[in-house]
C-alpha positions in Angstrom: -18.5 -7.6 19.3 -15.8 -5.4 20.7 -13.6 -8.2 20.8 -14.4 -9.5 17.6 -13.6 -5.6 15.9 -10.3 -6.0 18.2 -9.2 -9.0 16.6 -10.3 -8.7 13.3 -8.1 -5.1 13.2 -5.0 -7.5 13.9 -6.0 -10.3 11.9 -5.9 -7.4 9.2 -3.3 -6.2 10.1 -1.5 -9.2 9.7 -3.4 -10.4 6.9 -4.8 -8.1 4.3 -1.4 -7.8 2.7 1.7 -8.4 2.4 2.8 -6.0 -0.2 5.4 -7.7 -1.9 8.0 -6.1 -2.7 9.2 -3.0 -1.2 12.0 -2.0 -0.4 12.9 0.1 2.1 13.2 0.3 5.7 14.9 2.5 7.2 18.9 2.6 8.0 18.6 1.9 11.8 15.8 -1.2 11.2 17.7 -2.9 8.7 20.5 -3.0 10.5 19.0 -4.4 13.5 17.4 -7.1 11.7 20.2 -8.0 9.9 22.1 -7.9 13.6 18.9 -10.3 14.3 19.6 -12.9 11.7 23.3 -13.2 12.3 22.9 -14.1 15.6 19.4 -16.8 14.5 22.3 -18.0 12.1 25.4 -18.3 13.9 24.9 -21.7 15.4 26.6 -23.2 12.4 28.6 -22.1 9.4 25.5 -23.7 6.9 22.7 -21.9 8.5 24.6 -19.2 8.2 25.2 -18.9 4.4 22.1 -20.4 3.6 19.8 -17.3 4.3 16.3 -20.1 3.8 18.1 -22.5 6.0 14.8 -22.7 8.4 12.5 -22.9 5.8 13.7 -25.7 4.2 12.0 -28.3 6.0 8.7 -26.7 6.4 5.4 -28.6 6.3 2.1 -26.3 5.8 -1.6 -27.7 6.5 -4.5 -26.2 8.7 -3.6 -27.9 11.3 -3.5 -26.5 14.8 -5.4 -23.1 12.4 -8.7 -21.9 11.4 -9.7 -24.9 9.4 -9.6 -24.6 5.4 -13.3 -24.4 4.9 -13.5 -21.6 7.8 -10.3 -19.6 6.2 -12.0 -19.7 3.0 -15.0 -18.3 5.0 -12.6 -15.2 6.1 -11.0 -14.6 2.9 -14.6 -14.1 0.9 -15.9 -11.8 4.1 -12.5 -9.7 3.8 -12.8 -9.7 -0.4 -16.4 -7.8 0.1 -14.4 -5.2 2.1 -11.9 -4.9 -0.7 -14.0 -4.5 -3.3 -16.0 -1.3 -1.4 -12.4 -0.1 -0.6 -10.7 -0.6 -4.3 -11.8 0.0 -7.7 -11.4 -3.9 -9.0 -11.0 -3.9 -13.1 -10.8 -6.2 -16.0 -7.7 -4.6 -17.1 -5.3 -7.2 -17.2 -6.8 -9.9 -15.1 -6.6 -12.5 -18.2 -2.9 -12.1 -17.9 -3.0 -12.2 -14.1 -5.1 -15.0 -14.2 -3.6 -16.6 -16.8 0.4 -16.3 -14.7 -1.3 -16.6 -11.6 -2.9 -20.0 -11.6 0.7 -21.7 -13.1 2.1 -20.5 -10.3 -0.4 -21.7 -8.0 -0.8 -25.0 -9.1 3.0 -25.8 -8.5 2.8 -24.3 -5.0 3.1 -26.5 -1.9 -0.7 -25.5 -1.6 -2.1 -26.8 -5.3 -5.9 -27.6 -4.4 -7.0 -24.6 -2.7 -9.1 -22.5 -5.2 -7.2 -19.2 -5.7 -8.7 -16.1 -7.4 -6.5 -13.6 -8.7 -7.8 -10.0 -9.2 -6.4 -6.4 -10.6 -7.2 -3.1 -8.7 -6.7 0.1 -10.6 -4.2 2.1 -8.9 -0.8 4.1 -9.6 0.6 3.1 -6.4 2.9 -0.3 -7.6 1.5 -2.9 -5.1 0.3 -6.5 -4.4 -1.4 -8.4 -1.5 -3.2 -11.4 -0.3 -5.9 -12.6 2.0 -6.6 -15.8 3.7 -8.2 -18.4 1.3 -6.6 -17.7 -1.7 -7.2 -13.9 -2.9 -4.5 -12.1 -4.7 -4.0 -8.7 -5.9 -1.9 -6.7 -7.9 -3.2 -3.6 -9.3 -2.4 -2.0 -12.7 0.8 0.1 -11.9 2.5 -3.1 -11.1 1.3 -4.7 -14.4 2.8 -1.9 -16.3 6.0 -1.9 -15.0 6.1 -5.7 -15.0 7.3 -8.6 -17.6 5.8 -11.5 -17.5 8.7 -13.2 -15.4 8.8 -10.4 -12.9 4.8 -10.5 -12.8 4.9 -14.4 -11.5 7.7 -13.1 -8.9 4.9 -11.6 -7.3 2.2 -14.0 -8.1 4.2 -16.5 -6.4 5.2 -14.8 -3.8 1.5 -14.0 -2.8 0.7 -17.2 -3.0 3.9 -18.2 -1.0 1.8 -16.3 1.8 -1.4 -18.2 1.3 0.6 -21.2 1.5 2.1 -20.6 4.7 -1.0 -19.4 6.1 0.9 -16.4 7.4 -2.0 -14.4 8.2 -3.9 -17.6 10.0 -0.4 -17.9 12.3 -1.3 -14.7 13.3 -4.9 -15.5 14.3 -3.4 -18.5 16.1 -1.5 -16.0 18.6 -4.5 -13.8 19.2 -6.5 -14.7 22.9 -9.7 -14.2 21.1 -9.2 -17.1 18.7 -11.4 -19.2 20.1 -14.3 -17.0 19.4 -13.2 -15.7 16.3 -13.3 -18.9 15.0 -16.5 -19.8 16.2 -18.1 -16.9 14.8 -16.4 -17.3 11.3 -17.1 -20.8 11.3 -21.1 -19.4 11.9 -20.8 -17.6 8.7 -22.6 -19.2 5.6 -22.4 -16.1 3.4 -25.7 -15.1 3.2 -26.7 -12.3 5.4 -26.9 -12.8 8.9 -26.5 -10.7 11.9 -23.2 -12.3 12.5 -21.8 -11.3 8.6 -23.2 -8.0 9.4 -21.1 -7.4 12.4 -17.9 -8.9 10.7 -18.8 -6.7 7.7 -19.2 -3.6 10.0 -16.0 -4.2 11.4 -14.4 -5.6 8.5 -15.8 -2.8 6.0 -14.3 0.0 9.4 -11.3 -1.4 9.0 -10.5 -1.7 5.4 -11.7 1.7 4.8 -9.3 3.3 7.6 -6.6 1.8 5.2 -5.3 -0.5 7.6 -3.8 -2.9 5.4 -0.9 -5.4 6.8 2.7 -5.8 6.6 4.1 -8.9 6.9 7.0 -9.6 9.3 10.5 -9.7 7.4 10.9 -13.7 7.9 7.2 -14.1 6.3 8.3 -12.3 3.8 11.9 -14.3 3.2 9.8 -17.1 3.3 7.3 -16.4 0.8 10.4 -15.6 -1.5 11.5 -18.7 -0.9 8.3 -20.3 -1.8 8.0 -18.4 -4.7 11.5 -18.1 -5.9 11.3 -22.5 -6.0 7.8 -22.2 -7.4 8.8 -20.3 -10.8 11.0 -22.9 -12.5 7.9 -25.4 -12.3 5.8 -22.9 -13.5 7.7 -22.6 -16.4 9.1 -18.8 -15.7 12.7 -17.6 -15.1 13.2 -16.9 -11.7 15.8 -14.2 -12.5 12.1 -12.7 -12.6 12.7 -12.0 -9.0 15.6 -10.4 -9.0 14.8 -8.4 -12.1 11.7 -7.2 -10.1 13.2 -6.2 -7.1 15.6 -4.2 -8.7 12.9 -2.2 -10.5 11.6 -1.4 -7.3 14.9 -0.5 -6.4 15.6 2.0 -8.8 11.6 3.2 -8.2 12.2 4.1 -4.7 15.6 6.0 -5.4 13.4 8.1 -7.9 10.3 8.3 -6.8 9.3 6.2 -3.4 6.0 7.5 -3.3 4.5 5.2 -6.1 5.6 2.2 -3.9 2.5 3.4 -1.1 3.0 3.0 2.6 2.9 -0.5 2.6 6.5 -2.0 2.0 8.3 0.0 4.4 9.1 -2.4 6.8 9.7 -5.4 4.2 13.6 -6.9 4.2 16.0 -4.8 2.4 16.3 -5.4 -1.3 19.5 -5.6 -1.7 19.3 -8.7 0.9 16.5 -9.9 -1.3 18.3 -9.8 -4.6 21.6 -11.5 -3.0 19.5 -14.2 -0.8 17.6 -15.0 -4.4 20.6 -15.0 -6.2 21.7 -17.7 -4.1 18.9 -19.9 -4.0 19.0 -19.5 -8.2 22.6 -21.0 -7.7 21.3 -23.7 -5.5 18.6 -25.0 -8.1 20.5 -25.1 -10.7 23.3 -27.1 -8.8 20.0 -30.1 -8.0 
């Protein structure tokens, strides 16, 4: 069980988030990753200015991953834990529902069932779990157009659809029996739920929620950022959004929480989307 709790606190941290967009690291880190992409981009002029250059020809399945039936498995056991830790609410979940599931079923993941939910919070945020969970909570769907909403939307489900947070299972030398045990889980009580809901429900409620590493995160743009057109937004949504955020964390960085700190610059965001705008409308 020790290993289990072990690797369930990185598969969290990894996995139970993502918050979307925020903005700032700080001086120092940005410039070392950007140091970090110049040199991943400098075998060729192209990679260079295309900043989604090594997403482009991405394929996503379970393969080689927790299959989909035991991800699905994970992401209800890690919901519970979300809903002891969060106060979940009505309050605009039609709307998130409604945005949510366009954007969905024009992802490069369209079957998987996705549930979209709203937590009731000041702090301007949005996450996802393996399986297909998404959150926002209701700061974010004040501050947000409908445009800018399915930025986000997308962009969580850009995570799902890369199966960041399985990636990061993948790497961990308890996989083996992590998987096992998940795939023992049937979701009715069980000595093996209860351990992964003891560890689970420790977890969550030490507020160790993940970050995403920077490339996840330009690659869920990416993902999402292609995904709006279909869904019949305007992905100047993106950009619009991140330079809310932008302007939020000048003023007041505290209602963007702990959990963006370490996402991509958003300056580089805004300029990288801009360009990938350009591209689409060029096809």
């Amino acid at each position: 069980m020790k290993q289990i709790t072990r690797f369930i606190c990185l598969l969290v941290l990894a996995a139970i988030a993502s918050s979307v967009f925020i903005i700032p690291a700080s001086t120092a880190t940005r410039a070392i990753d950007h140091s970090r992409r110049s040199v991943s981009y400098a075998n060729t002029s192209a990679q260079y200015d295309d900043p989604y250059s090594e997403f482009r020809s991405a394929k996503y399945s379970n393969a080689g991953l927790l299959s989909e039936r035991d991800e699905v498995k994970l992401g209800t056991q890690l919901h519970r834990e979300v809903t002891k830790k969060f106060n979940l609410t009505d309050v605009g979940l039609d709307r998130v529902e409604r945005i949510g599931q366009r954007c969905a079923r024009v992802s490069q993941r369209p079957n998987l069932t996705y549930r979209f939910h709203v937590i009731q919070s000041r702090e301007i945020n949005g996450f996802s779990l393996p399986g297909g969970h998404v959150y926002v909570t209701t700061a974010l769907l004040k501050l947000a157009n409908d445009n800018e909403l399915a930025s986000v939307l997308a962009h969580e489900v850009g995570h799902v659809v890369a199966r960041h947070s399985l990636k990061t299972l993948k790497k961990s030398k308890e996989y083996d029996d992590i998987a096992s045990s998940i795939g023992d889980v049937t979701g009715v009580a069980g000595s093996i739920a209860r351990d992964l809901g003891v560890a689970l429900g420790n977890i969550v409620g030490a507020g160790m929620l993940t970050i995403h590493s920077r490339d996840e995160e330009r690659e869920a743009d990416f993902l999402g950022v292609r995904a709006m057109p279909a869904a019949g937004f305007d992905p100047q949504g993106m950009i619009t959004m991140f330079q809310k955020l932008q302007r939020i964390e000048e003023q007041n960085p505290d209602l963007l929480g702990s959990l963006f700190s370490d996402h991509p610059d958003a300056q580089e965001r805004i300029d990288n989307t801009r360009y990938e705008i350009a591209r689409m409308k060029r096809r």
